[in-house]
C-alpha positions in Angstrom: 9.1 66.2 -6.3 8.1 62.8 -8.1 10.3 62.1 -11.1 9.6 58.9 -13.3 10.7 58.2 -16.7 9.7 55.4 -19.3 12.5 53.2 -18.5 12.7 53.0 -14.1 11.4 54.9 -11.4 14.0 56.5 -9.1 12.5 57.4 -5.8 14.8 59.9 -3.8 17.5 59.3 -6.9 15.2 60.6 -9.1 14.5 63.3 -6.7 18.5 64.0 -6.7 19.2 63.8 -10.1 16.7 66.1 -12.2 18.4 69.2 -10.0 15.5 70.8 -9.0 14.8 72.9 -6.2 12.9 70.8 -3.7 12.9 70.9 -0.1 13.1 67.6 2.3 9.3 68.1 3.3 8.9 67.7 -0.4 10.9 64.7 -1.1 9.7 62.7 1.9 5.9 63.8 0.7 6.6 62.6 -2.5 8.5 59.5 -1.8 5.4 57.8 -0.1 3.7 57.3 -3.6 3.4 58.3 -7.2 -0.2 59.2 -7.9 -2.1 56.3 -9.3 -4.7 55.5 -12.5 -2.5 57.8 -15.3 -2.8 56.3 -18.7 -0.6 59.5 -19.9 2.7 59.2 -22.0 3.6 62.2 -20.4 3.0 65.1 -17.7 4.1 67.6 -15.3 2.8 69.5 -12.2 4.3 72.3 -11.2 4.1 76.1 -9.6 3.6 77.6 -12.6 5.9 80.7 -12.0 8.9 79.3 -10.8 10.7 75.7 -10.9 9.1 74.2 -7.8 8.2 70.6 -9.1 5.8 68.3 -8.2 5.5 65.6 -10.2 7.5 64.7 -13.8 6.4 61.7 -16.5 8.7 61.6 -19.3 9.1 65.9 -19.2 11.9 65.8 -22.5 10.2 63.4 -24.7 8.5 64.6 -27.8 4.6 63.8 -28.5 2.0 66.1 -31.1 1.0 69.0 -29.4 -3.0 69.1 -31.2 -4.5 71.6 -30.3 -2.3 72.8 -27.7 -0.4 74.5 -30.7 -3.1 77.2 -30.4 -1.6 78.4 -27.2 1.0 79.5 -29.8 -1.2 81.0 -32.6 -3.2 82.9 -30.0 0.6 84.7 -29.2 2.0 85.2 -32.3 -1.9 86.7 -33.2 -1.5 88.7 -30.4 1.7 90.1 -30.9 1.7 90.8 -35.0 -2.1 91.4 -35.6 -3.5 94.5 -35.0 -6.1 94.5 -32.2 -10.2 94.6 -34.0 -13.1 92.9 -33.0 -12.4 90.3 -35.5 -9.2 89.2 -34.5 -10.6 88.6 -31.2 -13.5 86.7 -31.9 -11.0 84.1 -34.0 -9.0 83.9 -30.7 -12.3 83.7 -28.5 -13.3 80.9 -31.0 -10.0 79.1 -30.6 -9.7 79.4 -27.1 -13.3 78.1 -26.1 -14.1 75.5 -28.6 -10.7 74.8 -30.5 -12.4 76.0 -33.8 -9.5 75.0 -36.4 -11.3 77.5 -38.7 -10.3 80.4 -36.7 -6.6 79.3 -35.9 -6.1 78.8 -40.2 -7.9 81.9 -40.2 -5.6 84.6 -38.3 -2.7 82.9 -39.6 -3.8 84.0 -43.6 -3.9 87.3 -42.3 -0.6 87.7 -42.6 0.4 84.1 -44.5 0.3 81.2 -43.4 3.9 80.2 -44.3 4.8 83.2 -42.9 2.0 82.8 -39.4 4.3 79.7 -38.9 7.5 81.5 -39.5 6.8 82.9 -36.6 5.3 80.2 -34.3 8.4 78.7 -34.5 10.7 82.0 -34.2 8.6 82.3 -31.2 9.4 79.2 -30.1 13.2 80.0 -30.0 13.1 83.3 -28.5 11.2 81.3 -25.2 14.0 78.9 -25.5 10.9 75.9 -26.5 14.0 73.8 -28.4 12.4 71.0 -28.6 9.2 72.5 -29.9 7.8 72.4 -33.5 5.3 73.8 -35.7 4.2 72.7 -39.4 0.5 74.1 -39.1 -1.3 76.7 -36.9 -4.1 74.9 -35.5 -2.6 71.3 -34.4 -3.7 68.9 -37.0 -0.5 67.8 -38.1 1.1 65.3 -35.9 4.4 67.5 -37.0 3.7 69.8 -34.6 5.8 68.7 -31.3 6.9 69.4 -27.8 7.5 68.2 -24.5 6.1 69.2 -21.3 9.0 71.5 -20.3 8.7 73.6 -23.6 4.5 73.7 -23.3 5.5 75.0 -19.6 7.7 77.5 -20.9 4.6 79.0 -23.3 2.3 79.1 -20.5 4.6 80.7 -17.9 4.7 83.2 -20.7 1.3 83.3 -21.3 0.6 84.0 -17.7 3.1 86.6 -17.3 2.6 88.6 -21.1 -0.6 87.4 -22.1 -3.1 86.3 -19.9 -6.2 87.4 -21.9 -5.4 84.1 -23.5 -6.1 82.4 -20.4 -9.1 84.5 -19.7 -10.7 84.1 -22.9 -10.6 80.0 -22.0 -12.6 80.5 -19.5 -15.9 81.9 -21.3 -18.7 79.4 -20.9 -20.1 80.0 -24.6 -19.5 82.1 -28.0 -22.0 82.6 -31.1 -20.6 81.6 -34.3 -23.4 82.9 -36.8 -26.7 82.2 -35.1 -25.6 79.3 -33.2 -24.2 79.5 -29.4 -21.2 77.0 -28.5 -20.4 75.8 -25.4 -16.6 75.6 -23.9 -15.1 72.5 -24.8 -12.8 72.4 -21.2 -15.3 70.5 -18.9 -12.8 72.7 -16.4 -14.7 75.8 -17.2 -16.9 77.4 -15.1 -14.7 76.0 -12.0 -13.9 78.4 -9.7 -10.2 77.3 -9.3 -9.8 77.0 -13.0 -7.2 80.3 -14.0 -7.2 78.1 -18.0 -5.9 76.3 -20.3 -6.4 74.3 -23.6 -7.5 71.1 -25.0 -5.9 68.9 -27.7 -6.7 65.5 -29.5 -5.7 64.1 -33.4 -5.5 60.5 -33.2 -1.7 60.8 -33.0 -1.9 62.4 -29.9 -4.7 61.3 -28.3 -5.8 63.7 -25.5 -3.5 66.4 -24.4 -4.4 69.1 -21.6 -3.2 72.2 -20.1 -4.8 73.3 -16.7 -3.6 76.2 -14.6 -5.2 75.9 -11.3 -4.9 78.5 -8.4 -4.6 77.3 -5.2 -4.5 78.7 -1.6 -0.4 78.5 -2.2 -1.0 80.3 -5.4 -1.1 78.8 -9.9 0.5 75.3 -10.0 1.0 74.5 -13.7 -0.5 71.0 -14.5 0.1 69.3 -18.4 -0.8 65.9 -19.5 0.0 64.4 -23.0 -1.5 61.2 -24.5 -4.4 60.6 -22.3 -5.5 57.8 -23.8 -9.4 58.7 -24.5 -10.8 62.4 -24.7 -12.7 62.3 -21.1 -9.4 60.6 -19.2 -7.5 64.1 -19.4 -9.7 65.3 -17.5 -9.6 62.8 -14.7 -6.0 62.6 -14.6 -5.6 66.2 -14.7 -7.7 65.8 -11.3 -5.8 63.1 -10.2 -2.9 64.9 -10.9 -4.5 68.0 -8.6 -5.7 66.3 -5.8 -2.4 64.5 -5.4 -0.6 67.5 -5.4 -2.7 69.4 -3.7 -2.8 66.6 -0.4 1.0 65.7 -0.9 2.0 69.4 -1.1 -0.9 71.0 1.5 -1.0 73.4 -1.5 
């Protein structure tokens, strides 16, 4: 496992002191070199249902979630709005093209004082205590997380909910008489299980990816890309690193 903080980079120390499981295969793998050409303000690669750690950037500090806060709405949606054809649509919308329309719009079916009421309930009850929410689609740099927390959503999501995951994998949705295409340039890849986008100019770019690989899902999130297209790359960097380092 590769740990690195804003401040210094520890090597096997690092390794030692964030306590997580890790075997000496591992640590030597990871020792020979961070990966390289990451403009993010924070990440983490990971399996992505249990606490075998690849790779950490700055895992407890806090950054706007964006649109990543849908992975949230598209729970608490789940979970307190009765299932209908609508409901899903809004959650097909949000999920393939990060429609901020649809987020705002299944939270005023029940309130949307109340929509976040539970977003952050939610939030609690997975133990996300560094996590946030002031509105239910992203655009308020309010809402906040870490990398840890967003991990504990989507090990959720993939264990309760992975519909969620399914539906970010759709190539395109009508809205009206006009056909969308997915947003996640990730879509359509074979390897890609899902995930969601984010950007406000607070945040810059923020991306979730869950990848399967031959070892099974390995959990990959980036925060603060600094342009829209270099999550992306660095969520590949991030891969094939892993991937080679960690004969995943």
């Amino acid at each position: 496992m590769r740990t690195r903080d804003s401040a210094k980079t520890g090597g096997m120390g690092a390794v030692l002191k964030a306590g997580m499981p890790y075997d000496a295969q591992d640590a030597a793998e990871a020792d020979d070199g961070a990966p390289q050409g990451l403009t993010v303000n924070s990440a983490l690669v990971k399996t992505s249902l249990d606490n075998r750690i690849f790779y950490e950037l700055n895992a407890g500090q806090h950054w706007p979630l964006a649109s990543l806060t849908k992975l949230m709405n598209a729970v608490v949606a789940l979970e307190n709005i009765s299932q209908s054809e609508t409901r899903d649509n809004l959650l097909q919308h949000m999920m393939v093209i990060s429609d901020n329309s649809a987020a705002d719009a299944l939270a005023e079916t029940l309130g949307t004082e109340q929509y976040i009421g539970l977003m952050n309930a939610k939030a609690q009850t997975l133990n996300m205590r560094q996590t946030g929410f002031s509105d239910p689609s992203g655009l308020s740099y309010l809402n906040q997380s870490t990398v840890r927390d967003i991990d504990k959503l989507v090990t959720y999501i993939l264990i309760r909910h992975p519909e969620i995951f399914a539906w970010s994998r759709i190539p395109r949705v009508r809205i009206g008489t006009m056909e969308r295409i997915n947003i996640n340039e990730f879509a359509g890849r074979p390897d890609f299980v899902g995930g969601k986008t984010g950007f406000t100019d607070e945040a810059n770019g923020n991306l979730v990816t869950v990848f399967s690989t031959a070892s099974g899902l390995i959990t990959i999130i980036t925060l603060g890309s600094r342009a829209r297209e270099d999550r992306f790359i660095e969520t590949n960097i991030l891969f094939k690193w892993a991937t080679q380092h960690f004969k995943l």
